[in-house]
C-alpha positions as CSV (number, residue, x, y, z in Angstrom):
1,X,0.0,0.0,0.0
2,X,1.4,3.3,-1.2
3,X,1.7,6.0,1.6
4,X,-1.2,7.8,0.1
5,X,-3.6,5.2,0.0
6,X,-2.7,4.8,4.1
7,X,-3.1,8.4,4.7
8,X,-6.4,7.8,2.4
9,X,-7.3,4.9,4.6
10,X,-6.6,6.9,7.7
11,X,-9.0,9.6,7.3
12,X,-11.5,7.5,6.1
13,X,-11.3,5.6,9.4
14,X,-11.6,8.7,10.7
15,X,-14.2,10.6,9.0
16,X,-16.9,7.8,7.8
17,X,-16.4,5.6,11.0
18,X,-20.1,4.8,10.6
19,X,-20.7,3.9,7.3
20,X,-17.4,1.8,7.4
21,X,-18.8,-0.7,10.2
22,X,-22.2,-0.7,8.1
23,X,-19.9,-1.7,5.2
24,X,-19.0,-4.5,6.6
25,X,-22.1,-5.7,8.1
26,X,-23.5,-5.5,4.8
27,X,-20.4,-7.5,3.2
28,X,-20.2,-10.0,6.0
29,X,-24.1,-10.7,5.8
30,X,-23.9,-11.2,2.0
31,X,-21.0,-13.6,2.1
32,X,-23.0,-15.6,4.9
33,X,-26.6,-15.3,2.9
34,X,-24.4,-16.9,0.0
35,X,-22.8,-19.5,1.3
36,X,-26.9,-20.4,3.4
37,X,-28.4,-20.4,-0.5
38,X,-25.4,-23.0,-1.7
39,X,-26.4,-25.1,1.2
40,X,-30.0,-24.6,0.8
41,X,-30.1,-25.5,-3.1
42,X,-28.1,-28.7,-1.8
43,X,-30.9,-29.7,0.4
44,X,-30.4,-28.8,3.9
45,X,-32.8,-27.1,5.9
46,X,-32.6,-23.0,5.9
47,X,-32.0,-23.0,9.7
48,X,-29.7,-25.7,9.3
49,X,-28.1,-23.5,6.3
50,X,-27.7,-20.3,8.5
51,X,-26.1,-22.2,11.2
52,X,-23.3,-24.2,9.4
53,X,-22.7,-21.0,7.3
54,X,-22.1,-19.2,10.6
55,X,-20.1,-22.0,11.5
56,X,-18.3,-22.2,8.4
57,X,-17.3,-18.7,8.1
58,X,-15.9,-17.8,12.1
59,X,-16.5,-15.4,14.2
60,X,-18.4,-12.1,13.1
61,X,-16.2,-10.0,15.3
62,X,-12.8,-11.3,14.8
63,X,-13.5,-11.2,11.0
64,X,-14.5,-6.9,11.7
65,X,-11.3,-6.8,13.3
66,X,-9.5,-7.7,10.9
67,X,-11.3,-5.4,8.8
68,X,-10.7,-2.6,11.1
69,X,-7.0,-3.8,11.1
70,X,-6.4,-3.9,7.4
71,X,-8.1,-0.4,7.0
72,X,-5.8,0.7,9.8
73,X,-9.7,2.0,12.0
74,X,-8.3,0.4,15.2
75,X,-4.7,2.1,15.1
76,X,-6.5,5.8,14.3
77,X,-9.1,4.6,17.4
78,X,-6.0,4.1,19.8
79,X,-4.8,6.9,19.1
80,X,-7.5,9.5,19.4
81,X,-8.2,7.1,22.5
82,X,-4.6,7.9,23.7
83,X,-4.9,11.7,23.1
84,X,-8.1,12.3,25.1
85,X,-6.5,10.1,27.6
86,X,-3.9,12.0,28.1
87,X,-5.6,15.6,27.5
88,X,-7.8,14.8,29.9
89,X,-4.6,13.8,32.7
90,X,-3.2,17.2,31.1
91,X,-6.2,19.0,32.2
92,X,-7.0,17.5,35.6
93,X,-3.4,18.0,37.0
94,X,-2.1,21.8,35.5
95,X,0.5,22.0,37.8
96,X,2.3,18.8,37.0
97,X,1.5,18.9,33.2
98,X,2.9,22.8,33.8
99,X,6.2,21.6,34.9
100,X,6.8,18.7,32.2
101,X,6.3,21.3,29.6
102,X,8.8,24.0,30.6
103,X,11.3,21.4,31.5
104,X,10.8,19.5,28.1
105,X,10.8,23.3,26.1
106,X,14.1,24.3,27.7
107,X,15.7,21.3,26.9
108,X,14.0,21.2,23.3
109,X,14.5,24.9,23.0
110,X,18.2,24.6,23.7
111,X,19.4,21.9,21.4
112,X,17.3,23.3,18.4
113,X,18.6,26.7,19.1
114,X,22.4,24.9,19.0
115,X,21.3,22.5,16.2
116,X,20.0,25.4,14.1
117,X,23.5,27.7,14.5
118,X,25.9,24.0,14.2
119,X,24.0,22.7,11.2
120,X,25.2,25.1,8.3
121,X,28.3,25.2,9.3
122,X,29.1,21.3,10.4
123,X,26.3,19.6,8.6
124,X,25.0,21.2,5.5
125,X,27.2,21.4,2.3
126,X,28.3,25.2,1.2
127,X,26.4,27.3,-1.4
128,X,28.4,26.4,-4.1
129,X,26.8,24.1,-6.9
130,X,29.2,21.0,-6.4
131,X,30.4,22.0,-3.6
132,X,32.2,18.6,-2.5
133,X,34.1,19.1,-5.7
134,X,35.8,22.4,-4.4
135,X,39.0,22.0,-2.6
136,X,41.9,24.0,-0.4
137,X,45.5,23.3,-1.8
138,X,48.3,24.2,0.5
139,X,52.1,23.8,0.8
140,X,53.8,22.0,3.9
141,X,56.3,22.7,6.6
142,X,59.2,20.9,7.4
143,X,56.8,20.3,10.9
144,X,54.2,18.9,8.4
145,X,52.1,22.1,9.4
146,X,50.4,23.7,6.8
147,X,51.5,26.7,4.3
148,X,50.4,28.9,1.9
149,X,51.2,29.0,-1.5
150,X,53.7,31.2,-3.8
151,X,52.2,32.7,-7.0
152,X,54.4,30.7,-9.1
153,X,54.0,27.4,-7.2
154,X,50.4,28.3,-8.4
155,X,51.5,28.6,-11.8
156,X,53.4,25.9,-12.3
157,X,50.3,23.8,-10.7
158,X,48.1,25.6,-12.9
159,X,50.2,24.0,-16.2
160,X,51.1,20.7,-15.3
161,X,48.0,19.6,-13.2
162,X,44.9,17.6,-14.8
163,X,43.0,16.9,-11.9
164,X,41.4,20.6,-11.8
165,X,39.5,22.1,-14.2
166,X,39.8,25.8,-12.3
167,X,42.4,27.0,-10.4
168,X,42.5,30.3,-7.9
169,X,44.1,32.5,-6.0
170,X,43.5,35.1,-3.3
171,X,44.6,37.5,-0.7
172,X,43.0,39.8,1.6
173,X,42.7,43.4,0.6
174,X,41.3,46.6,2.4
175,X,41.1,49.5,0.0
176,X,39.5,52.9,1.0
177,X,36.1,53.7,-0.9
178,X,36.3,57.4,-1.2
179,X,33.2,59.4,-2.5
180,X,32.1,63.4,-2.7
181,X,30.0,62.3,1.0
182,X,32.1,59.9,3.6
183,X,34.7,57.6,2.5
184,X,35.2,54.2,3.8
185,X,37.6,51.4,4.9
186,X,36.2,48.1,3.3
187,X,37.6,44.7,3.3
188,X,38.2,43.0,0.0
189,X,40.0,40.4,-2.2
190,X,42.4,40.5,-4.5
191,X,42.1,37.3,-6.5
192,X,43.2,35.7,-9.6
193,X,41.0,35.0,-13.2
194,X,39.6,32.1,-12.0
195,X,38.5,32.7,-8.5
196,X,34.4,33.0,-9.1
197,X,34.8,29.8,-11.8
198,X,36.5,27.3,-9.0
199,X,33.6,28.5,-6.5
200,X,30.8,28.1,-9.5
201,X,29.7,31.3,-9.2
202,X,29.1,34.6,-11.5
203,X,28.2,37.7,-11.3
204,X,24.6,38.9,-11.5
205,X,25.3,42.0,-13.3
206,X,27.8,42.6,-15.9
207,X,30.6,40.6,-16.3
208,X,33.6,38.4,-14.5
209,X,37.1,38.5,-14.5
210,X,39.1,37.5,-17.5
211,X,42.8,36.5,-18.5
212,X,43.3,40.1,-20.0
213,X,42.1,41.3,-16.5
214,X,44.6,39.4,-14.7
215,X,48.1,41.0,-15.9
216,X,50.8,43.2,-14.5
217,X,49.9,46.9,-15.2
218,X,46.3,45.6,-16.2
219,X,43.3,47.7,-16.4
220,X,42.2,48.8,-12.9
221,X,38.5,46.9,-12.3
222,X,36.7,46.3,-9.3
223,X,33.3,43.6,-8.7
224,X,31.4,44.7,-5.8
225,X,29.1,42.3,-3.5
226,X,24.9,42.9,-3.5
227,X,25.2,45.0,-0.2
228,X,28.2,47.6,-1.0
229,X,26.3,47.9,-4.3
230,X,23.1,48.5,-2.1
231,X,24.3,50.3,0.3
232,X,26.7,52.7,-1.6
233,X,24.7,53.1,-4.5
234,X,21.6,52.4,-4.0
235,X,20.9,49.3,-5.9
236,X,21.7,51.5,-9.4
237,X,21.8,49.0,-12.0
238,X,23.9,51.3,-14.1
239,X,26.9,51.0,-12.1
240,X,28.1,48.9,-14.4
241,X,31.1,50.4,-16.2
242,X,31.3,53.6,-14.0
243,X,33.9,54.6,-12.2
244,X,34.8,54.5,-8.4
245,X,37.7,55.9,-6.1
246,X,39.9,53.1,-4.1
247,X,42.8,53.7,-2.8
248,X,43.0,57.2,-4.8
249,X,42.9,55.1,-8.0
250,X,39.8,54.8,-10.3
251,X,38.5,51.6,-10.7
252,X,35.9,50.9,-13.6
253,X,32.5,48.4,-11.7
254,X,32.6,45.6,-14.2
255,X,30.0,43.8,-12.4
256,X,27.8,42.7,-9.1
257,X,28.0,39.9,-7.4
258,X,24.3,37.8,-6.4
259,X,22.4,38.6,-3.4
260,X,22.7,35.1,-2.6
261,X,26.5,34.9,-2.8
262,X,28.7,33.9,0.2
263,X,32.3,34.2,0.1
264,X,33.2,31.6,3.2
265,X,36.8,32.2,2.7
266,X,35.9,35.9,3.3
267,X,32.9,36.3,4.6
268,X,33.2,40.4,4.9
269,X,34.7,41.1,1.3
270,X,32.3,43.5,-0.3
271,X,34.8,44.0,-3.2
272,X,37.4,41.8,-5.5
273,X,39.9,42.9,-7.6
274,X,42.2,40.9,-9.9
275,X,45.4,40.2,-8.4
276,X,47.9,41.2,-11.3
277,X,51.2,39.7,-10.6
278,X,54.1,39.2,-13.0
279,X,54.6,36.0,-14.6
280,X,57.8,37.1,-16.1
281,X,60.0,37.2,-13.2
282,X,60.5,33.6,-12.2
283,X,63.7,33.4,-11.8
284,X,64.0,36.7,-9.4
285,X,63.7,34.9,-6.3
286,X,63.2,38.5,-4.0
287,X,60.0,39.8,-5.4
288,X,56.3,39.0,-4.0
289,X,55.8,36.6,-6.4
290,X,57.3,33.9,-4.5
291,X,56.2,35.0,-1.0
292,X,53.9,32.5,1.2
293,X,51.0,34.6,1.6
294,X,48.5,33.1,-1.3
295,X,45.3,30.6,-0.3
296,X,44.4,28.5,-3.3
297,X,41.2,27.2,-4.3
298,X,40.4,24.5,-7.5
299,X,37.7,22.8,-8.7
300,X,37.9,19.0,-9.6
301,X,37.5,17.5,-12.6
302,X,33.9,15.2,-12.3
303,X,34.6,11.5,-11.1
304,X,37.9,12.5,-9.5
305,X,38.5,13.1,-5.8
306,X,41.2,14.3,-3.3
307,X,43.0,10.8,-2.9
308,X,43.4,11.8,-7.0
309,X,44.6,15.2,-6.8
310,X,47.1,14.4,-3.8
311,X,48.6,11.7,-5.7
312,X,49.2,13.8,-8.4
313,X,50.4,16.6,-6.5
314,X,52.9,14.8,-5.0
315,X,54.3,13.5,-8.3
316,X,54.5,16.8,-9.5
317,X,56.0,18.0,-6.6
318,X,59.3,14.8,-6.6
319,X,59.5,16.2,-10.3
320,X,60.3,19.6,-11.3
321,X,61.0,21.4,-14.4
322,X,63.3,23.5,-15.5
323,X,60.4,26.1,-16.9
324,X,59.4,25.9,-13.8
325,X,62.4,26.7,-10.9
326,X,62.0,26.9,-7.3
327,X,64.1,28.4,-4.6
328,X,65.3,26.2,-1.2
329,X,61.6,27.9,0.5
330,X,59.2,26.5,-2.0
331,X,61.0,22.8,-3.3
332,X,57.6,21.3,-2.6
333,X,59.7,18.5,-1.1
334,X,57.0,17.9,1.7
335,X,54.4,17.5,-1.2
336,X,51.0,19.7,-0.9
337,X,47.6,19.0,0.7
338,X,44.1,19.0,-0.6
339,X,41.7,19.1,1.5
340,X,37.7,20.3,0.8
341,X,36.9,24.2,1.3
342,X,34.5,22.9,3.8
343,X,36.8,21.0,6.2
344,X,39.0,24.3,5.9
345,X,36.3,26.2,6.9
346,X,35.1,24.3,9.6
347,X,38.4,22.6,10.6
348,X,39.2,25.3,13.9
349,X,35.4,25.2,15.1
350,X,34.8,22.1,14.5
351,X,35.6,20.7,18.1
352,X,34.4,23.3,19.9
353,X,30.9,23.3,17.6
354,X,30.6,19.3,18.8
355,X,31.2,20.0,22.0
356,X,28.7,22.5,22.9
357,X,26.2,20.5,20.1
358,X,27.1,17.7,22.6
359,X,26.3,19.4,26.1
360,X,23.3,21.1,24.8
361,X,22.1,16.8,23.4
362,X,23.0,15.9,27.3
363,X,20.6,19.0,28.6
364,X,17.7,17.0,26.4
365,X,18.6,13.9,28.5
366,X,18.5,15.2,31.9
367,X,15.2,17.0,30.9
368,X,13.8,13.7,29.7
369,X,15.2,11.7,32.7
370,X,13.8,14.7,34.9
371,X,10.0,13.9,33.5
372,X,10.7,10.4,33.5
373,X,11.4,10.6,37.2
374,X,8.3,12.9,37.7
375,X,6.1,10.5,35.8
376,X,7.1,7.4,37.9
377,X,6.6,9.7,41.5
378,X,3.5,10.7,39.8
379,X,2.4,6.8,39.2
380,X,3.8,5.5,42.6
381,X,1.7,7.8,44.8
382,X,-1.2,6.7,42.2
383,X,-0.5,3.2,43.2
384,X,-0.5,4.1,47.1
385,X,-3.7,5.7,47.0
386,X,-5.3,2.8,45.0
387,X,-4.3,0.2,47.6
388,X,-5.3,2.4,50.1
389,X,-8.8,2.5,48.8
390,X,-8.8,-1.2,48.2
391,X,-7.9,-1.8,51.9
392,X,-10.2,1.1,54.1
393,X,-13.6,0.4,51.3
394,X,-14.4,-2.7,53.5
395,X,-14.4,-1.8,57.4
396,X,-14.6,-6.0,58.3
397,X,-11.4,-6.8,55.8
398,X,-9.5,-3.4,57.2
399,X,-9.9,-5.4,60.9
400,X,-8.7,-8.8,58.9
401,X,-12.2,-10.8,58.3
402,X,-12.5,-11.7,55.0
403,X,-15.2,-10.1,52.8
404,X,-16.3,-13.6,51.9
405,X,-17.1,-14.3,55.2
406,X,-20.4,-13.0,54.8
407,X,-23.5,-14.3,53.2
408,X,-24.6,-13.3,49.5
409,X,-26.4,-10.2,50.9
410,X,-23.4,-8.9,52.8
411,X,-24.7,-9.6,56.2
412,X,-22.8,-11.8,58.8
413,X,-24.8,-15.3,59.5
414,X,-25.8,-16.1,62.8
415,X,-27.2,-18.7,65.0
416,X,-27.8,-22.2,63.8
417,X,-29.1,-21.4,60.8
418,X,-27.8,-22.4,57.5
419,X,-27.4,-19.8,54.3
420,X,-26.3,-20.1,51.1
421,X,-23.4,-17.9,50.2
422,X,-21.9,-16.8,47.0
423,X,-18.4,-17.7,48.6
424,X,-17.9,-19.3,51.7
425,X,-15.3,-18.5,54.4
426,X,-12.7,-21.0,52.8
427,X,-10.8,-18.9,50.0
428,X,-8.8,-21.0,47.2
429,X,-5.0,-20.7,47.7
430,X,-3.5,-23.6,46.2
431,X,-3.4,-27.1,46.5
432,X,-0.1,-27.0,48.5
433,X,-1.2,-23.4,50.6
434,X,-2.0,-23.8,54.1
435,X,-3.0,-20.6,56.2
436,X,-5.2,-19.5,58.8
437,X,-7.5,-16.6,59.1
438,X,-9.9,-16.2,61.8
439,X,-13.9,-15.8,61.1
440,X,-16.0,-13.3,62.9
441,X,-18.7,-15.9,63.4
442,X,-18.8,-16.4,67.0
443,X,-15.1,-16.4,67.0
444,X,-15.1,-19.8,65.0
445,X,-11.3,-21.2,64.0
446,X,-11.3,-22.9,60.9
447,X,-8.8,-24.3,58.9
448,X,-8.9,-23.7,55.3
449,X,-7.4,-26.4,52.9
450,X,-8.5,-25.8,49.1
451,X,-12.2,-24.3,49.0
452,X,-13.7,-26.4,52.1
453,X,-12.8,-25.3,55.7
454,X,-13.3,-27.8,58.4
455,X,-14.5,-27.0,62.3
456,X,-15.3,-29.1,65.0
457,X,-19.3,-29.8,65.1
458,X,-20.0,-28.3,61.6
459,X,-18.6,-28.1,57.9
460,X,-18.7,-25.3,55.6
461,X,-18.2,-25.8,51.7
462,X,-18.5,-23.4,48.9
463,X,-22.3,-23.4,48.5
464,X,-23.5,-23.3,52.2
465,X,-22.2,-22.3,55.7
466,X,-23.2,-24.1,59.2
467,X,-22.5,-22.5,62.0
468,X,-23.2,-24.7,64.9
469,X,-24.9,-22.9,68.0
């Protein structure tokens, strides 16, 4: 049965209660009438009929039951049974039901308030499309620790790798927005060609960065995020290709970036610029070009993964080119790392992000033990009182005389007279149970062995009671 037809089935139970059991009255009576005319065209009798066809086809009500079960009636009845049940406890005690609630809200409260702040960091993937293809490349320490990049290390990556399909990278930069009314610090990136391709990403407006873009002495062009474009200039959509100040150097807006967009490996960049180094200078060894101060990003190929793009990395690295030189601080000869951009995003939090996801998961428990707990007081004093009742209802069994000691009416017999009882003084307990109680009847002893008890000069049994004067 498909889910719908059970959530069909449910409401049916639900709504035409009625005309269901009338349903199968109707079907049940028809099968039986049918089977009756079979018999009765075969010669037997039409009482006769009717009673081996009852016979024949079971028991009316455990065939509705089975109805009821197979149209799911009796699990829908149990449970509005269940909720008006407990409603109804809810209602009669406000106090207690008061207390469960706030202790089972703060606990609740708590770990979905923790949940809700761990999960898109920890749990969900990053708004990139393919984001498990999008990975952190970094150079290693004699220590094993990690390192950024050099530009040309990223260059001679760039050429000889074919596990990546886009290669980046970036570097913080803080530029000063000035303007005719109140210039401003922001915090940007200056990037390479290929930075918004490795995350999957363009802009919304205009255009992206190109290979022409990214050269030494290139023309000066700027991409600004959704809120310095909102915030600055007022959402103009003919920003594109104007001009703006930074640093004292015009910069021509080539494009905006998506509301959506978030930069993870700078979340407050409101700005990127290419990064424009020289390619030409390789083999001069003092420029910027082979400082450790780059973070690269790439993309993978589809079907490959990280084992892939290590392996080759480290190939790469044992074996150098002459195109490609490298001084004693970036021989490679620890090999690189790839990890995913979201391990290195979460890598530092990670820990503490568990831990508190963890002490906010054993707040739940103690909440739940805490009810738990109140529940079973709650049932235990329900218990006391019960077999409190049971034991004060009957004055003569609270002073130890057996309820049964009386006759059928309740009253005590008396005399010589004999009365018939519903149960007589002698109460079953076993064939190997021997015990003694005494009777109120004029302080009678009498020994009770199965359901007979014996007394000297009379005998009671279980349907009448002598009493000797």
């Amino acid at each position: 049965m498909t889910l719908w037809s059970r959530l069909r089935s449910w409401f049916s139970a639900i709504l035409r209660r009625s005309s269901m059991e009338n349903e199968m009255d109707a079907e049940l009576r028809f099968h039986i009438d049918a089977y009756a005319e079979d018999l009765i065209r075969a010669g037997v009798e039409r009482k006769e009929a009717l009673r081996r066809a009852r016979i024949e086809f079971g028991g009316i009500e455990r065939v509705k039951e089975e109805g009821r079960d197979a149209r799911s009636a009796n699990l829908v009845e149990s449970l509005v049974q269940d909720l008006r049940y407990g409603a109804s406890n809810m209602l009669r005690t406000p106090g207690f039901t008061a207390i469960t609630v706030l202790t089972l809200a703060l606990g609740i409260g708590a770990t979905t308030a923790i949940f809700s702040a761990v999960n898109p960091i920890l749990f969900e993937s990053l708004p990139y499309p393919d984001a498990d293809r999008i990975m952190m490349i970094s150079d290693l320490r004699g220590d094993g620790s990690r390192l950024d990049v050099t530009f040309h290390t990223y260059r001679e990556l760039l050429e000889r790798n074919h596990s990546f399909e886009a290669l980046a990278v970036t570097k913080p930069w803080r530029p000063t927005l000035t303007s005719p009314t109140q210039p401003e610090r922001l915090d940007g990136q200056r990037v390479s060609a290929a930075y918004f391709p490795a995350l999957g990403v363009s802009p919304a407006l205009g255009r992206d960065f190109d290979l022409s873009d990214d050269q030494v002495n290139g023309p000066r062009v700027v991409i600004l995020s959704d809120v310095l474009w909102k915030r600055r200039f007022g959402g103009d959509r003919t920003i594109v290709g104007r001009q703006v100040t930074l640093d004292d150097n015009l910069y021509s807006v080539i494009g905006v970036m998506p509301s959506a967009f978030e930069n993870v490996l700078a979340p407050r960049a409101e700005l990127w610029s290419p990064l424009q180094y020289d390619t030409r200078n390789i083999t001069s060894v003092q420029t910027r070009e082979w400082g450790h101060h780059l973070r690269m990003i790439g993309r993978l190929r589809p079907g490959l993964g990280s084992e892939q793009a290590t392996q080759e990395f480290d190939t790469l690295a044992r074996n150098p080119e002459r195109e490609f030189p490298r001084p004693t601080w970036a021989l490679l000869d620890q090999g690189l790392t790839v990890n995913s951009l979201q391990h290195e995003v979460t890598e530092n939090v990670r820990p503490a992000l568990l831990a508190v996801l963890g002490a906010v998961l054993l707040v739940l428990v103690i909440a739940c033990v805490n009810v738990t707990n109140l529940l079973l007081s709650r049932r235990i004093r329900a218990t006391r009182r019960t077999w409190r009742r049971a034991h004060t209802a009957d004055p003569s069994t609270a002073h130890g005389e057996p309820a049964s000691c009386r006759d059928g009416r309740g009253r005590r017999p008396g005399g010589g007279e004999t009365r018939r009882t519903g149960v007589n003084c002698a109460q079953p307990s076993g064939a190997a149970t021997r015990r003694r109680h005494r009777c109120k009847w004029h302080g009678a002893r009498f020994r009770i062995v199965g359901d007979h008890a014996d007394r000297a000069g009379g005998r009671i049994d279980s349907g009448t009671a002598r009493v000797p004067q």
